[in-house]
N, CA, C and O atoms as a printed pandas DataFrame, in Angstrom:
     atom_number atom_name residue_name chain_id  residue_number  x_coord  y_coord  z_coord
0              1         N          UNK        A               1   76.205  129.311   78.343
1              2        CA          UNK        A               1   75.532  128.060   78.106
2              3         C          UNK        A               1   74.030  128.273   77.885
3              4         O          UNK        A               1   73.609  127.795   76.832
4              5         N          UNK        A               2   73.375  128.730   78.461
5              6        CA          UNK        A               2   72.252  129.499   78.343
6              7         C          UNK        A               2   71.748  130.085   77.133
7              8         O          UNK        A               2   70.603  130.097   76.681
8              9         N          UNK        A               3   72.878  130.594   76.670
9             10        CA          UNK        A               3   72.238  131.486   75.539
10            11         C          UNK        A               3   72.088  130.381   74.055
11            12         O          UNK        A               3   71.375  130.706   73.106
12            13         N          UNK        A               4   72.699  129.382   74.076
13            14        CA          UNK        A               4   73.303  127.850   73.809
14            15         C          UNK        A               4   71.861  127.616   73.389
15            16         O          UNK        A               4   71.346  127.823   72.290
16            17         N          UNK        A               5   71.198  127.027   74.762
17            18        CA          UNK        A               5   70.123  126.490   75.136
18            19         C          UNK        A               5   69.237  127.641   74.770
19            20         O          UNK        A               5   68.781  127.106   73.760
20            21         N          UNK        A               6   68.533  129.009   74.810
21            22        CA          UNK        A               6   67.700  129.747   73.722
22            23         C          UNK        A               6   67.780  129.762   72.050
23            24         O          UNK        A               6   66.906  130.045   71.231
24            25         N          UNK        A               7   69.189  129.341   71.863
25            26        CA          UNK        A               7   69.422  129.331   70.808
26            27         C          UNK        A               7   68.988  128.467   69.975
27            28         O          UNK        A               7   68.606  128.712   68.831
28            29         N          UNK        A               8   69.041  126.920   70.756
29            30        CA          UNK        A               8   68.071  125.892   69.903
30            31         C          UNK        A               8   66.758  126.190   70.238
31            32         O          UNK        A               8   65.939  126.410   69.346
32            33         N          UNK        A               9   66.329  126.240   71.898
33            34        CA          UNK        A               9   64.830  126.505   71.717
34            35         C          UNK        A               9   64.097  127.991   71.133
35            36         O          UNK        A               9   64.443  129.167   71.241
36            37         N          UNK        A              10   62.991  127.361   70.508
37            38        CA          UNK        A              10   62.454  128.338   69.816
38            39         C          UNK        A              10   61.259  129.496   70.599
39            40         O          UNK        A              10   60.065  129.548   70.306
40            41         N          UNK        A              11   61.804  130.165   71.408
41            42        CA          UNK        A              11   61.327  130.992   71.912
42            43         C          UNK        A              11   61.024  132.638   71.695
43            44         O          UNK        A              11   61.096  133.083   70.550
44            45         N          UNK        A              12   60.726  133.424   72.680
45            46        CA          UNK        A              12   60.657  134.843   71.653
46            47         C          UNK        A              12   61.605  135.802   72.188
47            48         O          UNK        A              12   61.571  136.831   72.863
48            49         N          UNK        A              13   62.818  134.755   71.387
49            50        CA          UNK        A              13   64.176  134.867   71.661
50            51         C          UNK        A              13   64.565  135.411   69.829
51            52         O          UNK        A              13   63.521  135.425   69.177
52            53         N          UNK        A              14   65.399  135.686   69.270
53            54        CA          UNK        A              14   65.913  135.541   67.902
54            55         C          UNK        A              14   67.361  135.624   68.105
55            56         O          UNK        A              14   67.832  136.631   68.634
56            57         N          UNK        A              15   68.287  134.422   67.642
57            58        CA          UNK        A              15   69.171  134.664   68.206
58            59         C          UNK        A              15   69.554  133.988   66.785
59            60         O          UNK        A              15   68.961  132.927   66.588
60            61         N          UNK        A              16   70.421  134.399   65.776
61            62        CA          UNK        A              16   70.469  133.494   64.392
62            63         C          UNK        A              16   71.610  133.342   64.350
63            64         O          UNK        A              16   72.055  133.861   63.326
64            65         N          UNK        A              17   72.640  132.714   65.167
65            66        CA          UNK        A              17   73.762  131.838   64.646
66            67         C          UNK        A              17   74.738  131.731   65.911
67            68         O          UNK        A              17   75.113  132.721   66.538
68            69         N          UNK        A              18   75.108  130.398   66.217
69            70        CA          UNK        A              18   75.261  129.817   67.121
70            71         C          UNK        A              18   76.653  130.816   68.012
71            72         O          UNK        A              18   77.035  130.720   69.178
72            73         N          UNK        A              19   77.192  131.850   66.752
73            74        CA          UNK        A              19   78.560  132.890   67.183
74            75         C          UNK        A              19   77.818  133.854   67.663
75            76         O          UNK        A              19   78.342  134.136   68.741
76            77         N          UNK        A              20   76.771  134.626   67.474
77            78        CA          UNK        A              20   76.198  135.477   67.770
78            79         C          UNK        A              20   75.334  135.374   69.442
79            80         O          UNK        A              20   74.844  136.186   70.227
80            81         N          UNK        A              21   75.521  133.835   69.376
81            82        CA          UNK        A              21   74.743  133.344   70.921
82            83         C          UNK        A              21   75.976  133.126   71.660
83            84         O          UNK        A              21   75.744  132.883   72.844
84            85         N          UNK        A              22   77.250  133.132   71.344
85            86        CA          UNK        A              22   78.640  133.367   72.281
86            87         C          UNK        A              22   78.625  134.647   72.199
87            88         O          UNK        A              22   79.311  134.915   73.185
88            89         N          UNK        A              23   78.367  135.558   71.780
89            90        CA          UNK        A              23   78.778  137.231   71.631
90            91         C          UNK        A              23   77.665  137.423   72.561
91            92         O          UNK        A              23   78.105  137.550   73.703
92            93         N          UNK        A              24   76.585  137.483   72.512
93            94        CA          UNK        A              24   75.352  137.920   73.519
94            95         C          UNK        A              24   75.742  137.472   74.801
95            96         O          UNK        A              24   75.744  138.293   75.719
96            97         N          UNK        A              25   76.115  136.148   75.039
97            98        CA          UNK        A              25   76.399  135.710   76.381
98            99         C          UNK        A              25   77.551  136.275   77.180
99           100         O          UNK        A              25   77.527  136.244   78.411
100          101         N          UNK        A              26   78.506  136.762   76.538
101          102        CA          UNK        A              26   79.719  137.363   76.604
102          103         C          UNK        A              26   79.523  139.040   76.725
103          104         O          UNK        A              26   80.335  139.837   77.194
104          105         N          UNK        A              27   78.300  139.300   76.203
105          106        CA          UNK        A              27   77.950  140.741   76.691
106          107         C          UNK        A              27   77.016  140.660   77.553
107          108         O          UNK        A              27   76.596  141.723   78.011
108          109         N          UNK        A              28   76.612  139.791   77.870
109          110        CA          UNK        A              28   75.487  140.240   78.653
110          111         C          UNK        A              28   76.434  139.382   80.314
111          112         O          UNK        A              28   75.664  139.342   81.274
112          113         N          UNK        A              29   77.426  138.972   80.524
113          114        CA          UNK        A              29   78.283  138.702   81.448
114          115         C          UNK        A              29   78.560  139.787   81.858
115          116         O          UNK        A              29   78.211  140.255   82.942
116          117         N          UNK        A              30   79.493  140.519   80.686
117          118        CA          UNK        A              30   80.026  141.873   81.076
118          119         C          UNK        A              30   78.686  143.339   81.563
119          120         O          UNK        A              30   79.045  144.103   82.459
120          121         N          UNK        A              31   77.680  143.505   81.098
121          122        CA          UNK        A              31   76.704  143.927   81.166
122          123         C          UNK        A              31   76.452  143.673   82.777
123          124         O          UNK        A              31   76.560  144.571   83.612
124          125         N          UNK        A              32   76.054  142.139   83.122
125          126        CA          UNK        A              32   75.767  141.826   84.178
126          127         C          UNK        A              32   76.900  142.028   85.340
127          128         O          UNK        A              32   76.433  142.128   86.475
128          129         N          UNK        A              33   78.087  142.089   85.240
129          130        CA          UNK        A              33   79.051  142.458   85.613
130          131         C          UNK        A              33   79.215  143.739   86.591
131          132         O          UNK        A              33   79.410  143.865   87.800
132          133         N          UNK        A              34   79.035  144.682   85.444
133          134        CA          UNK        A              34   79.300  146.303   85.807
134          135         C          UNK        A              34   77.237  146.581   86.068
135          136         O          UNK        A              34   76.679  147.170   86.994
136          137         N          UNK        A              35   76.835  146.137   85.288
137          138        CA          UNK        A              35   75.541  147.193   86.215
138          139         C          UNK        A              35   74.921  146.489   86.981
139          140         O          UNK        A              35   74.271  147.235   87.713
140          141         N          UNK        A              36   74.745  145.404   87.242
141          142        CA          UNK        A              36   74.180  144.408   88.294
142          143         C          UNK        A              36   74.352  145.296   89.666
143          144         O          UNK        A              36   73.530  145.860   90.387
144          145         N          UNK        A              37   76.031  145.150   89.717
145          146        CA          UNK        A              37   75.957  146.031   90.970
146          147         C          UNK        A              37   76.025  147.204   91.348
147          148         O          UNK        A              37   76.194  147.501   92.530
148          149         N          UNK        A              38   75.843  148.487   89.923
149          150        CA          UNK        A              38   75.518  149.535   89.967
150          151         C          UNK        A              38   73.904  149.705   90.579
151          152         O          UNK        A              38   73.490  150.272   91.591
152          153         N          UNK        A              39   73.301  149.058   89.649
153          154        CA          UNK        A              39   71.609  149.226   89.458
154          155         C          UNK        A              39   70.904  148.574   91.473
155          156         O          UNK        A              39   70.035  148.947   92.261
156          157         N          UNK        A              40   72.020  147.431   91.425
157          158        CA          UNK        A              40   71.542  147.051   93.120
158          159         C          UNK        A              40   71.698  148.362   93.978
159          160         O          UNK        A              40   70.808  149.041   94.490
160          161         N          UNK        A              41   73.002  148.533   94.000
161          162        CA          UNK        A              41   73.480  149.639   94.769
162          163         C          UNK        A              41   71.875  150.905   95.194
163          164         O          UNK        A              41   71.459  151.282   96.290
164          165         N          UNK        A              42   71.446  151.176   93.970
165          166        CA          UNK        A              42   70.781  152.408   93.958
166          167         C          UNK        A              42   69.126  151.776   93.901
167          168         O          UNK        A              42   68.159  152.532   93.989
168          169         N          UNK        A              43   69.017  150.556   93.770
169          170        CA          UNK        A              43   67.760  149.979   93.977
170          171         C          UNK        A              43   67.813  149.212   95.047
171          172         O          UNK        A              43   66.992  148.296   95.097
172          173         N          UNK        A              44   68.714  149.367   96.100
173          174        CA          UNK        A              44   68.621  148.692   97.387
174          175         C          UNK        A              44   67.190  149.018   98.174
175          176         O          UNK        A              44   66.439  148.051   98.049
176          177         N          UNK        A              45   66.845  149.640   98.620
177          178        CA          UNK        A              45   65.774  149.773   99.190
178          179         C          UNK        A              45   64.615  148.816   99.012
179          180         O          UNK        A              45   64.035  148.182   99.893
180          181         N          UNK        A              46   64.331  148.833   97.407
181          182        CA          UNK        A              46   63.152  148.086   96.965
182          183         C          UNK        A              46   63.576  146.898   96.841
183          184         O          UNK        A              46   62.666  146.071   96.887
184          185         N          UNK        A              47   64.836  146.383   96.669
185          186        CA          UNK        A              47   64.704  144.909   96.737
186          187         C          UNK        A              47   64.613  144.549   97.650
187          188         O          UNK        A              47   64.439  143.331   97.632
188          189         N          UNK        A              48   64.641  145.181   99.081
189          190        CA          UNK        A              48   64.696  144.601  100.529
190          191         C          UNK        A              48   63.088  144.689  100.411
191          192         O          UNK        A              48   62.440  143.734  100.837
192          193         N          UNK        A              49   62.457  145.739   99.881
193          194        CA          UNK        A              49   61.041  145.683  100.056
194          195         C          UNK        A              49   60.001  144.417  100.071
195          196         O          UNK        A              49   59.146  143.941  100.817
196          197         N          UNK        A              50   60.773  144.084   98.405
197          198        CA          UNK        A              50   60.200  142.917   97.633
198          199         C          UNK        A              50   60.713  141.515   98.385
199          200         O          UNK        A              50   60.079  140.476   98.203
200          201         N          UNK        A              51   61.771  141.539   99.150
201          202        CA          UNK        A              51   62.252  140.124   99.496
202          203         C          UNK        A              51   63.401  139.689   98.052
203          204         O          UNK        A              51   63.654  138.495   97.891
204          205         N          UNK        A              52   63.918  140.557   97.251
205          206        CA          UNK        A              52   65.075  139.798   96.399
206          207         C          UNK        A              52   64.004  139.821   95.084
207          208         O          UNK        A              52   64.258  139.032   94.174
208          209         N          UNK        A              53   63.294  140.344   95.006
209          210        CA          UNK        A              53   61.974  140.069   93.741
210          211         C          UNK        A              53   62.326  141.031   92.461
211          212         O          UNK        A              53   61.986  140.807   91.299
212          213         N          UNK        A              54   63.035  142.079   92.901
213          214        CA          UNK        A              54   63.050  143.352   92.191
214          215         C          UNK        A              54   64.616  142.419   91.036
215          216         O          UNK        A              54   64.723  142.665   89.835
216          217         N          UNK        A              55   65.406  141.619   91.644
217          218        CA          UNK        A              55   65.938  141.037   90.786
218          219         C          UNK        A              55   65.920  140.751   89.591
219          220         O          UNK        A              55   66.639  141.086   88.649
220          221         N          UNK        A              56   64.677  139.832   89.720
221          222        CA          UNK        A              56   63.990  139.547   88.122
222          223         C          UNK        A              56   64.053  140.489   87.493
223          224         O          UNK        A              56   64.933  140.382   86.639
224          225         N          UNK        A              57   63.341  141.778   87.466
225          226        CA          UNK        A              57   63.367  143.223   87.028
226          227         C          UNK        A              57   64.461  143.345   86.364
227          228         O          UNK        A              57   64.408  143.625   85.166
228          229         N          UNK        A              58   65.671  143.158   87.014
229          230        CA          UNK        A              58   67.191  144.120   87.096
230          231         C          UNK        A              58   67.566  143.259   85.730
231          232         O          UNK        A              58   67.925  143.547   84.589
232          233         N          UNK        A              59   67.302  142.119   86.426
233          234        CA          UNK        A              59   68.098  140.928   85.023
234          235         C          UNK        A              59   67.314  141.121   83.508
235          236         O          UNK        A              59   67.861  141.019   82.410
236          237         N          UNK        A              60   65.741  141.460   83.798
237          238        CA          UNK        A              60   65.031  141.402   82.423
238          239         C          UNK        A              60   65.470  142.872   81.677
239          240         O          UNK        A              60   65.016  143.203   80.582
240          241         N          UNK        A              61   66.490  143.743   82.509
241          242        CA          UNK        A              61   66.438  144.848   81.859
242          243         C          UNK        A              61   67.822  144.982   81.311
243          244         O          UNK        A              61   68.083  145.576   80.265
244          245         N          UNK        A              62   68.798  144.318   82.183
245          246        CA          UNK        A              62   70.094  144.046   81.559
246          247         C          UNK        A              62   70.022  143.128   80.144
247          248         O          UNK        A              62   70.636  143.443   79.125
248          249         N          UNK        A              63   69.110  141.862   80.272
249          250        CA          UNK        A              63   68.785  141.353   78.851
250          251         C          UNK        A              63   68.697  141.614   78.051
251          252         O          UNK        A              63   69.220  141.054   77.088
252          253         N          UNK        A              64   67.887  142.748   77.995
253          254        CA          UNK        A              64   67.060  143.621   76.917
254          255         C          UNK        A              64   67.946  144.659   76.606
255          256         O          UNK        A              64   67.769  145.263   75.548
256          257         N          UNK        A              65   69.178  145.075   77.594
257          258        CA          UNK        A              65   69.981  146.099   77.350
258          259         C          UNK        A              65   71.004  145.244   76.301
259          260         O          UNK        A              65   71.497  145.847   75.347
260          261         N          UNK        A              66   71.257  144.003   76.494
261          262        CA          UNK        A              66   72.318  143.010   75.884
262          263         C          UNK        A              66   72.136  142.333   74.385
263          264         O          UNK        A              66   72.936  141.841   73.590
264          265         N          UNK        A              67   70.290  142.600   74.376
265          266        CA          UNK        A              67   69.717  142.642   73.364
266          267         C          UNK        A              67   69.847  143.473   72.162
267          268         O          UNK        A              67   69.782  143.112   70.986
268          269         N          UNK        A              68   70.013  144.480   72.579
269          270        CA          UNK        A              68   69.988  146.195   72.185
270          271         C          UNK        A              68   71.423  146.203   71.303
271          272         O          UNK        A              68   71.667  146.252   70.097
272          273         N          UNK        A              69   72.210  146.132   72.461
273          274        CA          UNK        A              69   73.372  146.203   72.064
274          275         C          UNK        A              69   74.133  144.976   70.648
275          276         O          UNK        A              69   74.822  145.376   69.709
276          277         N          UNK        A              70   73.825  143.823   70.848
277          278        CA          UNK        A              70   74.030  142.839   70.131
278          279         C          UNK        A              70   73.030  142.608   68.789
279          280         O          UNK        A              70   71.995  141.943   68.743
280          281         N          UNK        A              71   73.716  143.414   67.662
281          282        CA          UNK        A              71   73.374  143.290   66.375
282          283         C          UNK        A              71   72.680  141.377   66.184
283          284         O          UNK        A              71   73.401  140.452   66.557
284          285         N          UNK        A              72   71.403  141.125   65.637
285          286        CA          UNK        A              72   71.061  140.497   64.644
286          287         C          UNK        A              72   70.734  139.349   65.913
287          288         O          UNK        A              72   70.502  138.170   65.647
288          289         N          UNK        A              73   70.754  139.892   67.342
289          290        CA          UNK        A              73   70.054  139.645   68.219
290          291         C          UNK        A              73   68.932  139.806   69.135
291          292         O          UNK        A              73   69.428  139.847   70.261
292          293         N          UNK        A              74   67.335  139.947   69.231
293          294        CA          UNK        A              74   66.349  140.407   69.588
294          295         C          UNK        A              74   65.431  139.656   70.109
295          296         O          UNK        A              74   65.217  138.506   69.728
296          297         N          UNK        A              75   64.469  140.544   71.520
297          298        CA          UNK        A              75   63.559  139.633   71.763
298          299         C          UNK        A              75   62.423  140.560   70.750
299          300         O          UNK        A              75   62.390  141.696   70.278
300          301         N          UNK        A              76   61.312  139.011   70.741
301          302        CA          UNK        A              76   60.199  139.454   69.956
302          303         C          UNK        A              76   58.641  139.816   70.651
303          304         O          UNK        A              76   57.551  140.063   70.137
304          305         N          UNK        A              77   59.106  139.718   72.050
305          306        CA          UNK        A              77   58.207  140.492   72.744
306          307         C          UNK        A              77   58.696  141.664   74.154
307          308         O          UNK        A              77   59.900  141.778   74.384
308          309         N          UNK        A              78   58.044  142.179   74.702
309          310        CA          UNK        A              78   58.331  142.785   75.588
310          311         C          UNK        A              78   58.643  144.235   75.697
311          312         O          UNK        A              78   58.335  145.253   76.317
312          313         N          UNK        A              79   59.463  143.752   74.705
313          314        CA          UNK        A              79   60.694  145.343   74.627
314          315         C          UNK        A              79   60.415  145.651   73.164
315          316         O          UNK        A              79   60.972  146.602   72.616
């Protein structure tokens, strides 16, 4: 639903066609899926550090990994 909602707003998101914003969301589930709790697992320490902060991190990098992966989908900053 999310990816729905980037898809109309115009952010520095590029997401060009409303199938391609079900395919991203659908990888980046599965993405979030399997390394969410790989990447916690082995970054436990520092998120206890941060108070749950290092999260943000985990998610902006799975994005960008979901980004990567998903043809004719890109952010236009950051990465």
């Amino acid at each position: 639903m999310s990816f729905l909602i980037i898809y109309k707003l115009s952010l520095d998101i590029d997401i060009i066609s409303l199938s391609k914003a079900a395919i991203s969301s659908v990888v980046f589930g599965i993405l979030n899926a399997i390394l969410l709790s790989i990447l916690s697992f082995f970054t436990f320490p520092v998120i206890i550090l941060n108070l749950g902060l290092f999260f943000f991190v985990l998610n902006t990098i799975i994005f960008a990994l979901a980004a990567y992966v998903v043809e004719r989908f890109r952010l236009k900053c950051c990465f």
